[in-house]
N, C-alpha and C positions, 0 to 999 in steps of 0.2 A: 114299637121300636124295642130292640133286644140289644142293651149297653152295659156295658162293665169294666170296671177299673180293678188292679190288683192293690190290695190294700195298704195305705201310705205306710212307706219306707224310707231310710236317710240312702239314694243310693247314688248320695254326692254333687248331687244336685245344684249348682248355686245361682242365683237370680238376685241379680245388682251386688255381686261380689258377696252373696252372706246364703252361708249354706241351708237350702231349704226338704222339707220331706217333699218327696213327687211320688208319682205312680202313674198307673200304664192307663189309658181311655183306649177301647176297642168297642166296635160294636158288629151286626150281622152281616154289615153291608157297607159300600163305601159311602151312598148317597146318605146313610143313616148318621156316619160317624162324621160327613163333613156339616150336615144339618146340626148335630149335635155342638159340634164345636163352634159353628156360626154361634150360637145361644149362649154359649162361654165365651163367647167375643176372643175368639180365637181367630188365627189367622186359616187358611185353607193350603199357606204355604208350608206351614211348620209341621203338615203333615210327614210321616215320617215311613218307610217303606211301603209306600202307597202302593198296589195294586197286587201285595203279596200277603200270605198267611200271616206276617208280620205288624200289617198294617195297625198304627196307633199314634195316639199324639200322646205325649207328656202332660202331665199335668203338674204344674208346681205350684208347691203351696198349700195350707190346710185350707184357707178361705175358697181354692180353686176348687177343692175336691167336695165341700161340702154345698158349692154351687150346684157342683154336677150331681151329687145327691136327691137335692132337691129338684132336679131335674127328672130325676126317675133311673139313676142309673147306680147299676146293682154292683156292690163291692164281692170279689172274690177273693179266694186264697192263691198264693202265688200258684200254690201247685193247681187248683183249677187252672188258674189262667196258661201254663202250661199244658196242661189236657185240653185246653180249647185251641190252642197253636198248633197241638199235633194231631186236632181230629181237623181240622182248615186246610192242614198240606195234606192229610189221608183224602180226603174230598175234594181236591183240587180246588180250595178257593182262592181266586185270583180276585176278587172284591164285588163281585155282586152277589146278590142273596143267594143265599143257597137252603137248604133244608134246614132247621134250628137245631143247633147244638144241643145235643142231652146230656148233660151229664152225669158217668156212670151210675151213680149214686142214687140216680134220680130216676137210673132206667127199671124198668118192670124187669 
């Protein structure tokens, strides 16, 4: 499984009225990222632009994100996570697996 969150931020988030840090959960695929969030005892409705380049749930919370850590999912920098939004619509992903993202950085 290939998961990643962009690294927790305050971006205004509030959960039971008191503002918390959150960040983004995406993963390579849809059946990955609802698996995933099943394991964070997440709902599978709170998914949030389901079946597009977009796709990701919220996480709120440090306790949440250090769940998902331990999980095996890999923190990136916003601006990754934007380089993987726009290589997802360059490749037409609509939410099933598709070839693994490389990042530039990373490529030969």
């Amino acid at each position: 499984m290939s998961a990643w969150m962009d690294g927790p931020g305050n971006y205004g988030a509030t959960l039971y009225g008191r503002r918390v840090r959150s960040c983004h959960l995406m993963a390579d695929s849809t059946a990955e990222l609802l698996q995933l969030a099943q394991d964070l005892g997440l709902k599978a409705d709170w998914i949030q632009h389901r079946g597009t380049p977009k796709e990701h749930f919220d996480l709120l919370g440090v306790r949440m994100m250090d769940k998902a850590r331990r999980l095996g999912v890999r923190i990136v920098s916003g601006r990754e996570l934007v380089q993987r939004l726009r290589w997802r619509r360059a490749h037409g992903y609509i939410g099933e697996s598709i070839p693994a993202y490389q990042c530039p950085e990373e490529a030969g």
